[in-house]
C-alpha positions, 0 to 999 in steps of 0.5 A: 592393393592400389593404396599399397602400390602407390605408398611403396611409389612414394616411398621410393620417390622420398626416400634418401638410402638407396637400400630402402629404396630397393627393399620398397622396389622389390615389395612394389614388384611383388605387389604387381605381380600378384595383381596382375592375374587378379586383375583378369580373374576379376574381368572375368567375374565382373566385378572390374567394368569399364566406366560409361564415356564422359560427355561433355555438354554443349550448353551456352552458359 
């Protein structure tokens, strides 16, 4: 799905006919909205986790 959102963003960014661009527009919109309650199913599951914080070391180097 994150493959597919970002082809229709870049299609919409390249493309030169305004039609195409709002037939890749409508597809993005349709991909998002199925994505948007997966994504609560998928926290709810725990197969989506936040990552652990990054630390930057305090080495002298």
């Amino acid at each position: 799905m994150a493959a597919v959102i970002s082809f229709c963003g870049t299609s919409i960014a390249q493309c030169i006919r305004n039609d195409v661009a709002i037939m890749f527009l409508e597809i993005q919109t349709e991909v998002l909205k199925f994505n948007t309650p997966f994504k609560e199913q998928m926290k709810k599951k725990g197969w989506l986790k936040i990552p652990p914080y990054y630390y930057t070391s305090n080495k002298a180097e």
